[in-house]
C-alpha positions as CSV (number, residue, x, y, z in Angstrom):
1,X,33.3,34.6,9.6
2,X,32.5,32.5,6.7
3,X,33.8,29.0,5.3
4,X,32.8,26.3,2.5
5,X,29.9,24.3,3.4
6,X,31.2,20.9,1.0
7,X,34.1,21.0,3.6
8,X,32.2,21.5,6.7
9,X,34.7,24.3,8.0
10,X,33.9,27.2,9.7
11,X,30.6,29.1,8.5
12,X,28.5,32.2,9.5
13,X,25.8,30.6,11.9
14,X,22.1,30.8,10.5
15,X,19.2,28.8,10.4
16,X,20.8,25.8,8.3
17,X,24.0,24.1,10.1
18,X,27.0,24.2,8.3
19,X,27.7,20.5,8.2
20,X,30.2,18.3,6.5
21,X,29.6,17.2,3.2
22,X,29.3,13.4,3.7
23,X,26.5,14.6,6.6
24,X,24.4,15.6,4.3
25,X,25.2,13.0,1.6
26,X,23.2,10.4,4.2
27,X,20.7,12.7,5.0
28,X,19.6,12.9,1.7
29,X,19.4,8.8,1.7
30,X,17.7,8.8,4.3
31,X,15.4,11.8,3.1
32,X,14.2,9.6,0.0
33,X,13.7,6.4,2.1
34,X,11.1,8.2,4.5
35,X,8.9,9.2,1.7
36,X,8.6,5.8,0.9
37,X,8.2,4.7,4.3
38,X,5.6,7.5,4.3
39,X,3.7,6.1,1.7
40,X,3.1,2.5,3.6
41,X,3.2,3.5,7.0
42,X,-0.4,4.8,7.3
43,X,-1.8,2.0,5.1
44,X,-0.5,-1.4,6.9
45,X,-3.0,-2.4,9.0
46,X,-5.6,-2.0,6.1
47,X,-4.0,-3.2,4.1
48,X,-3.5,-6.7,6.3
49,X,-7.4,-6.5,7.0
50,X,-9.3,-4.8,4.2
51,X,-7.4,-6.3,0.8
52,X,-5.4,-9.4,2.3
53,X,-8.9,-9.9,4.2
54,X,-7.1,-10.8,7.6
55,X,-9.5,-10.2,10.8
56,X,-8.9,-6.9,13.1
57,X,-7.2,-9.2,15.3
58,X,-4.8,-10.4,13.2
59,X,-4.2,-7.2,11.1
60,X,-3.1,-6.0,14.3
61,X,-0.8,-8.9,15.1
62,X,0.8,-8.0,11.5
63,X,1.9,-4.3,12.9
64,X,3.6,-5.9,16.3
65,X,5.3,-7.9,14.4
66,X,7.0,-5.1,12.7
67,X,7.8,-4.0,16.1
68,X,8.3,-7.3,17.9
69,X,11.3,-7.7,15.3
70,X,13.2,-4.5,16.5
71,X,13.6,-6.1,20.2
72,X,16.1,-8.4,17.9
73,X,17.5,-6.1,14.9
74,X,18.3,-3.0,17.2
75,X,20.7,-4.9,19.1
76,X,21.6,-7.1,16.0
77,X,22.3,-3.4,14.1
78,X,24.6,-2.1,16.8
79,X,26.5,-4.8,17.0
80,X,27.1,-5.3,13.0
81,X,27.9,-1.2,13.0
82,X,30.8,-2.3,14.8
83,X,32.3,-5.2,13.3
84,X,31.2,-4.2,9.8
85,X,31.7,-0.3,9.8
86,X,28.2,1.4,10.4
87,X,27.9,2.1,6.7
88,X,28.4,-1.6,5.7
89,X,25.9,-2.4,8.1
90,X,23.5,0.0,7.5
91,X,23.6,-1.2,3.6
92,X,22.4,-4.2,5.2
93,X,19.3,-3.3,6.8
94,X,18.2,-1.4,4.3
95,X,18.4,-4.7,1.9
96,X,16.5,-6.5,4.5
97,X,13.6,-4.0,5.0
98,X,13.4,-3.8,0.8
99,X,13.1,-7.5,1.0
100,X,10.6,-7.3,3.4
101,X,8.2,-4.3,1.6
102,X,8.7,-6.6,-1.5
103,X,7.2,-10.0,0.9
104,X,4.3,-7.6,1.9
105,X,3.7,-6.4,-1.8
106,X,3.4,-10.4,-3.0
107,X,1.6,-11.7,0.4
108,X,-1.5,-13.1,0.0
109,X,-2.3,-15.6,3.5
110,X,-1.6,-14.6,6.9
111,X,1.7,-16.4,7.3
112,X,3.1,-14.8,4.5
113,X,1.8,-11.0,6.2
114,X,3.6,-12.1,9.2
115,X,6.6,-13.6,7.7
116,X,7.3,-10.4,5.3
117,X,5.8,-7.6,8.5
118,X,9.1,-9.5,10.6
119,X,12.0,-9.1,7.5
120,X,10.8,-5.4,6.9
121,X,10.7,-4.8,10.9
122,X,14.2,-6.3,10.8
123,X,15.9,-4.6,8.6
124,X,14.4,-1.1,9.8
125,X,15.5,-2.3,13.0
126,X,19.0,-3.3,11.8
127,X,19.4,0.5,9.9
128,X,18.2,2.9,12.4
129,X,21.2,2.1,15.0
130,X,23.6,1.9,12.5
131,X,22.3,5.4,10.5
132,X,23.2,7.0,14.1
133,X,26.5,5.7,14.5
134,X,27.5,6.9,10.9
135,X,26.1,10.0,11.4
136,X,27.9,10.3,14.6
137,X,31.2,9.0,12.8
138,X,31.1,11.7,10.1
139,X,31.1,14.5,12.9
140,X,32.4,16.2,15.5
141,X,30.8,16.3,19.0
142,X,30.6,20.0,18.7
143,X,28.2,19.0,15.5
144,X,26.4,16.1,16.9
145,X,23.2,17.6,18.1
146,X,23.0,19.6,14.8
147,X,23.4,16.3,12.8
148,X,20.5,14.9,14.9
149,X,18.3,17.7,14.4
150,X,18.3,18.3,10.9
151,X,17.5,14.1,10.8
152,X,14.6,14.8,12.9
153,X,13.2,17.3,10.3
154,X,14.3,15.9,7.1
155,X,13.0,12.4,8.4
156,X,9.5,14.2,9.2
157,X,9.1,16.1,6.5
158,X,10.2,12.9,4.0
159,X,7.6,10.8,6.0
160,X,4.6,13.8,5.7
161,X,5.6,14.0,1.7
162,X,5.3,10.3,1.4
163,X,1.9,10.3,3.7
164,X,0.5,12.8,1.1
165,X,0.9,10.3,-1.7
166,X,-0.3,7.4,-0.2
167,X,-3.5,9.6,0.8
168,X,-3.8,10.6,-3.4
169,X,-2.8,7.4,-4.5
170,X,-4.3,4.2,-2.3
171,X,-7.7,3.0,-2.6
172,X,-8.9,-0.2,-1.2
173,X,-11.5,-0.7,-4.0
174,X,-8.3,-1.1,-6.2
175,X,-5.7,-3.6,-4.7
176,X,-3.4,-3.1,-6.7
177,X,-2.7,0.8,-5.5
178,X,-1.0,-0.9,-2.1
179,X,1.0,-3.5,-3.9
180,X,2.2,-0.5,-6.1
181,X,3.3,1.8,-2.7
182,X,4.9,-1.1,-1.3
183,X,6.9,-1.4,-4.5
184,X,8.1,2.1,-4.1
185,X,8.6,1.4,-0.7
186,X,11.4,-1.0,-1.4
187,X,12.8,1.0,-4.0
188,X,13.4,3.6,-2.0
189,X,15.7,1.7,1.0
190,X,17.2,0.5,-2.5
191,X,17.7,4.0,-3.8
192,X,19.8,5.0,-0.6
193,X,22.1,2.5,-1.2
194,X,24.3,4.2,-4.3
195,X,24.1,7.0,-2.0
196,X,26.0,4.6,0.7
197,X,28.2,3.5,-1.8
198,X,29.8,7.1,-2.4
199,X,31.2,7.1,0.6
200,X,35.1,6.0,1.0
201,X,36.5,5.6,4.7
202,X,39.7,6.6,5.0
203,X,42.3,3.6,5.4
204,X,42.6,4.5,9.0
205,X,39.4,4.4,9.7
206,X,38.4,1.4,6.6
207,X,37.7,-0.8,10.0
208,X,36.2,-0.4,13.5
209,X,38.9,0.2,15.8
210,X,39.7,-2.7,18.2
211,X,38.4,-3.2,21.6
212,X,40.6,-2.4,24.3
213,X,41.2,-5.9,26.3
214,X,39.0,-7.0,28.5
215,X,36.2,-4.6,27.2
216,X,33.9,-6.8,24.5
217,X,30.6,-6.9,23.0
218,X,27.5,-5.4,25.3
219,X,29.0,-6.2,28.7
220,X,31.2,-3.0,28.9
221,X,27.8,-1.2,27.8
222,X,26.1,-2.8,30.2
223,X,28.5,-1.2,33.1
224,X,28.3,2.5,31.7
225,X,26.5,3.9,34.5
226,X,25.9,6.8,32.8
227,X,24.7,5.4,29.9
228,X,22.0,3.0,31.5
229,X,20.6,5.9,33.2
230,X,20.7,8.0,29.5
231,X,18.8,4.4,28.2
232,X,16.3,4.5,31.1
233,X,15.3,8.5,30.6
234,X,15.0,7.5,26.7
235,X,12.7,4.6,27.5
236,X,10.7,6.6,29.6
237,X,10.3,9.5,27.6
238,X,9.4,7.5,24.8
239,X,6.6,5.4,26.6
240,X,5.2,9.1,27.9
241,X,5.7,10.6,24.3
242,X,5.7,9.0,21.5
243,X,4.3,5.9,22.7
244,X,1.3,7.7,22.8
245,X,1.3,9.3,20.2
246,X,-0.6,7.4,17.5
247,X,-2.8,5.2,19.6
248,X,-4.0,6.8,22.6
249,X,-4.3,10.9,21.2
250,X,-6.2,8.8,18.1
251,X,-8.4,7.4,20.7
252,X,-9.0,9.4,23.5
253,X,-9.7,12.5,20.7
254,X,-12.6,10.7,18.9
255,X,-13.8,9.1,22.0
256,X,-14.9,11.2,24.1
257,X,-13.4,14.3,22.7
258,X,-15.8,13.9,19.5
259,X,-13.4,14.8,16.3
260,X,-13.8,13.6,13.1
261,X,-11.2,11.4,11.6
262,X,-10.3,14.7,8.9
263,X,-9.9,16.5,11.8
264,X,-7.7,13.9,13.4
265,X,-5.7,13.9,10.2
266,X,-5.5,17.8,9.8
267,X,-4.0,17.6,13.9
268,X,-1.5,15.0,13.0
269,X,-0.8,17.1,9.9
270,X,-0.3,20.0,12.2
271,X,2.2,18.2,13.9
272,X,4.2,17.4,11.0
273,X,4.2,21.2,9.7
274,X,5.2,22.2,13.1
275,X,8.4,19.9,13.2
276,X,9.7,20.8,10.0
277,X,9.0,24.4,9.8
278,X,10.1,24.8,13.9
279,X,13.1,22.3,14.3
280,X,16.1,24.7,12.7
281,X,14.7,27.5,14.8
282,X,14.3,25.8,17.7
283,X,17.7,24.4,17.0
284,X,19.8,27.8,17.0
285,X,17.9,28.6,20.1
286,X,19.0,26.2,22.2
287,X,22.9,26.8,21.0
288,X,25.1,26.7,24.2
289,X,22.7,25.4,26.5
290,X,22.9,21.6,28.2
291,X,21.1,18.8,26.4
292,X,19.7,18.1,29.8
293,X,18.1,21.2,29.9
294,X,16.4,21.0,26.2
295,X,15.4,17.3,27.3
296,X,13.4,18.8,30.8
297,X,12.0,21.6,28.6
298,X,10.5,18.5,25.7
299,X,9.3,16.8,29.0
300,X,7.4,19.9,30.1
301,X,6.4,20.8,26.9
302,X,5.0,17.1,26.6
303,X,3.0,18.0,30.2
304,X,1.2,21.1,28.6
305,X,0.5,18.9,25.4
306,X,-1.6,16.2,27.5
307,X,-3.1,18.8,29.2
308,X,-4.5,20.6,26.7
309,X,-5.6,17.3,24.9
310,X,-7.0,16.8,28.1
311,X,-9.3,19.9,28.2
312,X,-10.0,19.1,24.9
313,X,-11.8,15.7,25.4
314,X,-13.9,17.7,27.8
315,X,-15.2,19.8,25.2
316,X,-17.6,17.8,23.2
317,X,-16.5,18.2,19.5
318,X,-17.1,20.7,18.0
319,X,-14.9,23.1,16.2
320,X,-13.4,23.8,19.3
321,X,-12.0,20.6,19.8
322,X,-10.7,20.6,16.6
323,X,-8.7,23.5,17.7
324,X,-7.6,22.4,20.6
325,X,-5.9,18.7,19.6
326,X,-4.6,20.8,16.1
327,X,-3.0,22.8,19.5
328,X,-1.5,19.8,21.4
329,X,-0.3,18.0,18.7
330,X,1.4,21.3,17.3
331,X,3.1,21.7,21.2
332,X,3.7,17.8,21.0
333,X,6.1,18.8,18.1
334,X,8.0,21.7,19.7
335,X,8.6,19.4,22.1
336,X,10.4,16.6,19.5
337,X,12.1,19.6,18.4
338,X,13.7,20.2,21.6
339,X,14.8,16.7,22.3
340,X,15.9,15.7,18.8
341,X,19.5,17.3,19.6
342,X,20.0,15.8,22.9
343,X,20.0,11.7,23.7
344,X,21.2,10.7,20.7
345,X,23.6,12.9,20.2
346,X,24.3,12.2,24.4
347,X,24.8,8.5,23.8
348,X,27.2,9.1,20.6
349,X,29.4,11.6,22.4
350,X,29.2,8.5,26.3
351,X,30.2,5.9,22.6
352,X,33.8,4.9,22.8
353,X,34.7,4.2,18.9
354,X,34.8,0.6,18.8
355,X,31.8,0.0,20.7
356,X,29.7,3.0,19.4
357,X,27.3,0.7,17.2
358,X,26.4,-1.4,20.0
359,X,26.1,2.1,22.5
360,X,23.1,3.2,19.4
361,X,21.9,-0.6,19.0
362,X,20.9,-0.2,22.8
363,X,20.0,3.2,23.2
364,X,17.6,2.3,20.2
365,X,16.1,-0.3,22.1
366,X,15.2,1.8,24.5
367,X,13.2,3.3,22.3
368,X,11.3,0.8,20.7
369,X,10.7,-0.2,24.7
370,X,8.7,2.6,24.6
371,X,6.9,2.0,21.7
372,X,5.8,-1.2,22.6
373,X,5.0,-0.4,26.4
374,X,3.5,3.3,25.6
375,X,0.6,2.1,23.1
376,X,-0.2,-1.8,25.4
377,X,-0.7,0.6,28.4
378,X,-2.5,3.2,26.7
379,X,-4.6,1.4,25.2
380,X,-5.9,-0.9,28.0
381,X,-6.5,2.3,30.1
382,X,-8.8,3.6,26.8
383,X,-10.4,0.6,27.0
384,X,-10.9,0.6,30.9
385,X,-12.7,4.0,30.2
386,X,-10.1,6.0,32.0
387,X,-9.1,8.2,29.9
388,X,-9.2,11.1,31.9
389,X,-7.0,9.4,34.2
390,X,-4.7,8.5,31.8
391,X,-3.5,11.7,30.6
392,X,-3.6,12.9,34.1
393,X,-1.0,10.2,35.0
394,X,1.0,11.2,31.5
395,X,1.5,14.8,32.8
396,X,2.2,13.6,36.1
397,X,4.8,11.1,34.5
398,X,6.6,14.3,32.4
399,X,6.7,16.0,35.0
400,X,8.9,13.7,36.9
401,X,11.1,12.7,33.7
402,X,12.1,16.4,33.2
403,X,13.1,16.1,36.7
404,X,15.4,13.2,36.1
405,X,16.8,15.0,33.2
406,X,17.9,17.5,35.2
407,X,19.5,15.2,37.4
408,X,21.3,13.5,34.7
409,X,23.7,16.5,34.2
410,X,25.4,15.3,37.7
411,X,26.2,12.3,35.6
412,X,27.6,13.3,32.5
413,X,30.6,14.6,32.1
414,X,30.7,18.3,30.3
415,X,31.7,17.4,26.9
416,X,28.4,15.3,26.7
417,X,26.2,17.5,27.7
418,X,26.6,20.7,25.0
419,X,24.6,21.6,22.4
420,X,26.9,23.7,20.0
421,X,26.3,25.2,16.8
422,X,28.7,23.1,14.3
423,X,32.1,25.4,13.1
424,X,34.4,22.1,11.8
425,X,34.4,19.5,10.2
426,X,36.2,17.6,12.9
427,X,36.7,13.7,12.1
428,X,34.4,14.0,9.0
429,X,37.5,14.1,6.9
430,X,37.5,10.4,7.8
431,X,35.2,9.7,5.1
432,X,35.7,11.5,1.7
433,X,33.0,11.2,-1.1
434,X,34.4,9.5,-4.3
435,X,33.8,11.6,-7.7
């Protein structure tokens, strides 16, 4: 069976999704604002405390704030997707967060760190919910877990491309090399906006369909049973997952477990590799089976990931060490890979149309809950000297969310809960891509 890919019709299954032209069209926006997000997302904090000479305490505030700022703009983002269109909306965040890497390029005093660290956490904030609604708008739900997929590994390897640079380019002896990154930074959310701009709704769908009566704004989210216990897996998840990601595996793996920081790097690279060269693959595997099911194997995953960071603490450096947290952090992405295709693409297919941006503004939320919960309670139990204990509890805690994603298939109804390979462009016609 074969088709035309620029249409999104019906096309021989391999490793690459056949996917609707406008599909790809954002990906590749979003592909070029990761790289520049790479390039300043390993550099923040010193750059608040090494060239803007804050204190640790302080530099650290400056990095919350980004986050702090998503408790508003993820909400604020759902909720514009669906009385602007989820493209007009998402051309808005991404001219906020430019603002906002521009602010931290020219700040020079604390105030002006914090003030600029809140616009570019807003405007991130404002774009990722609204990204996920369009995405979800230009496809089917037969292509929906794809779409989210191929996101997951373009946005990696985008963010792993731009890490690279900052890594050749950044030096704190010559200031100038961060004020350049965050420069390129801005133009890149700036550069995915003539991408935007290509695409033409259709006048049927030129305006977010109107709420039924009675059903308005977050309230009718609010009583989706199904999706609040979608949100409460996600936040979960997250805290256990990705929340730990960057703080406590950074921490617990120098102290005790003894690595160097290039060997911490090399692990985290490991990771990145992993997702990108995995995620496809991983993809065409799990074709025809329940999101629920991917989502409980990521949560086991995730268990053999802390336990072999674990052992490896218990090691005492040492090559290896080295070895074994390049290991977890390489199972750590199989695991991303397998849950990449199922919430989002859950809470997109539980959306009803006019309220999908606020469905993605919340299910966001839930997880920037867990990045702000995962690292506070991580890193108190680091400092507390329980480490050991800590990841203990983490595998105990996966254990018992792929559990409850197993028992979130009782609550779904069938047509949520698929992971298909795409064959159609389905409502992608919706948007056609002006010549």
């Amino acid at each position: 069976m074969s088709g035309d890919p620029d249409t999104g019709g019906p096309g021989r299954r391999g490793l690459v999704p056949v996917l609707p032209r406008p599909v790809w069209t954002v990906l590749g926006g979003d592909f070029i604002s990761a790289i520049g997000s790479g390039l300043t997302l390993p550099c923040l904090f010193i750059y608040a405390h090494e060239v803007r000479h804050l204190s640790y305490g302080l530099a650290g505030l400056v990095i919350s704030t980004v986050a702090l700022a998503s408790l508003a703009g993820n909400p604020a983002g759902g909720a514009a997707a669906d009385l602007w269109t989820p493209r007009r909306a998402l051309m808005a965040g991404l001219v906020v967060a430019a603002a906002g890497s521009i602010a931290l390029a020219l700040a020079h005093s604390a105030t002006a760190l914090f003030a600029s660290a809140a616009l570019l956490g807003l405007g991130v904030a404002v774009s990722w919910p609204a990204q996920d609604a369009l995405l979800a708008s230009v496809t089917g739900p037969d292509e929906r877990s794809a779409v989210f997929s191929v996101r997951h590994a373009s946005l990696n390897a985008g963010l792993g491309l731009g890490a690279l640079g900052a890594a050749a380019v950044i030096s704190v002896a010559h200031p100038g090399t961060f004020v350049a990154v965050y420069v390129v930074d801005a133009v890149s959310f700036l550069a995915f906006l003539p991408v935007l701009a290509r695409l033409r709704p259709a006048p049927a769908a030129s305006s977010p369909p109107p709420a039924p009566p009675g059903k308005t704004g977050f309230r009718e989210v609010l009583r989706d049973r199904a999706f609040l216990r979608v949100w409460a897996l996600t936040a979960l998840v997250v805290t256990i997952s990705f929340g730990q990601f960057q703080s406590s595996v950074a921490g617990y793996a120098t102290q005790p477990g003894g690595i160097s920081a290039r060997a911490l790097s090399l692990a985290f690279a490991a990771n990145t590799l992993t997702v990108v060269g995995a995620q496809l693959f991983v993809l065409r595997r799990l074709g025809g089976h329940r999101r629920t099911t991917a989502a409980a194997l990521a949560a086991a995953a995730w268990a053999v990931t802390w336990a072999v960071v674990l052992a490896g603490g218990h090691l005492g450096g040492g090559l290896a060490a080295d070895v074994a947290f390049a290991a977890a952090l390489a199972i750590f992405a199989l695991a991303e890979c397998l849950l990449s295709p199922t919430l989002p693409a859950i809470i997109n297919d539980l959306a009803p149309p006019h309220a999908a941006g606020r469905y993605n503004g919340l299910g966001v939320l839930a997880c920037t809950t867990g990045f702000l919960v995962g690292p506070a309670v991580g890193g108190a139990t680091l400092g507390a000297g329980w480490g050991t204990g800590l990841f203990a509890m983490l595998i105990l805690a996966c254990i018992l969310a792929g559990v409850a994603a197993l028992r979130l298939d009782r609550h779904l109804p069938p047509s949520a809960n698929q992971i298909s390979a795409p064959a159609s462009s389905g409502p992608a016609e919706a948007l056609l891509i002006a010549e």
